[in-house]
C-alpha positions as CSV (number, residue, x, y, z in Angstrom):
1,X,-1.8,53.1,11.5
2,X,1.3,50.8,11.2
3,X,1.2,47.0,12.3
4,X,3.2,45.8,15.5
5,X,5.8,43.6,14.6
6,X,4.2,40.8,16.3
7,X,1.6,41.2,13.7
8,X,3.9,41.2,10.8
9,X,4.9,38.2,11.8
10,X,2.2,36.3,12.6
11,X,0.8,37.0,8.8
12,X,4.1,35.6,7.6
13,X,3.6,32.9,9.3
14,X,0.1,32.5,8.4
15,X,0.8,32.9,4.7
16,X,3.8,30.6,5.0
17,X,1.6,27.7,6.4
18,X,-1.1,28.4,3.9
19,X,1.7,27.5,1.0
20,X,2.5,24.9,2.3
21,X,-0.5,23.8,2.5
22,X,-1.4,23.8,-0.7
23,X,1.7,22.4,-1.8
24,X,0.8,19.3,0.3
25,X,-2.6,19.1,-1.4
26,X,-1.0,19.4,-5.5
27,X,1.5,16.2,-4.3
28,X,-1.3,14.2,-3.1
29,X,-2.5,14.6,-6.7
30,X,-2.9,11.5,-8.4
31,X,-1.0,12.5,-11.9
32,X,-2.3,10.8,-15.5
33,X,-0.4,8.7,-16.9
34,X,1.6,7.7,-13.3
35,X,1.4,4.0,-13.5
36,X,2.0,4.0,-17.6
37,X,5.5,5.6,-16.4
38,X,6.1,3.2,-13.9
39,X,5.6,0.1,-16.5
40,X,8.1,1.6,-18.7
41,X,10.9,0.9,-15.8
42,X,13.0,-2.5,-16.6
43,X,11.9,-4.9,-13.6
44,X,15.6,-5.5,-13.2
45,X,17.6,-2.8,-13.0
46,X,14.9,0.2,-13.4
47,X,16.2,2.5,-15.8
48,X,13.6,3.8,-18.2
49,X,12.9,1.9,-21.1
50,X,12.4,4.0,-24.4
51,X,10.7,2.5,-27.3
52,X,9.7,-1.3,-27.5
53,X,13.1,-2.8,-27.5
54,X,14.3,-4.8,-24.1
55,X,16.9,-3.4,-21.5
56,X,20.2,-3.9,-22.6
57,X,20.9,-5.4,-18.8
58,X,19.0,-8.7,-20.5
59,X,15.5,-9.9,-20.2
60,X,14.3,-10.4,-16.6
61,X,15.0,-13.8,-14.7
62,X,12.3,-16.0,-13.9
63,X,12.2,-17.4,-10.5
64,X,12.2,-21.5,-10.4
């Protein structure tokens, strides 16, 4: 026996929501290695830094 559309749609629906679902639940993720990627960011300017030498925009300014 065949499926009404209405019940077609409703599990495309359901499925739908259910994906998204789970997608919402892998971005609350807390990721290793998050906040090492944020500390390799140049406080100034915040391009990526690569390696141990400064940002060629200059050292940071220190407030007086």
């Amino acid at each position: 026996m065949r499926g009404s559309a209405s019940d077609v749609l409703v599990k495309a629906v359901t499925l739908f929501l259910v994906f998204i679902a789970v997608l919402a639940m892998f971005g609350k993720l807390r990721l290793p290695g998050r906040q090492r990627l944020a500390d390799a960011r140049c406080k100034k300017c915040g391009r990526f830094r690569i390696g141990k030498t400064p940002c060629p925009c200059g050292p940071p300014k220190k407030k007086s």
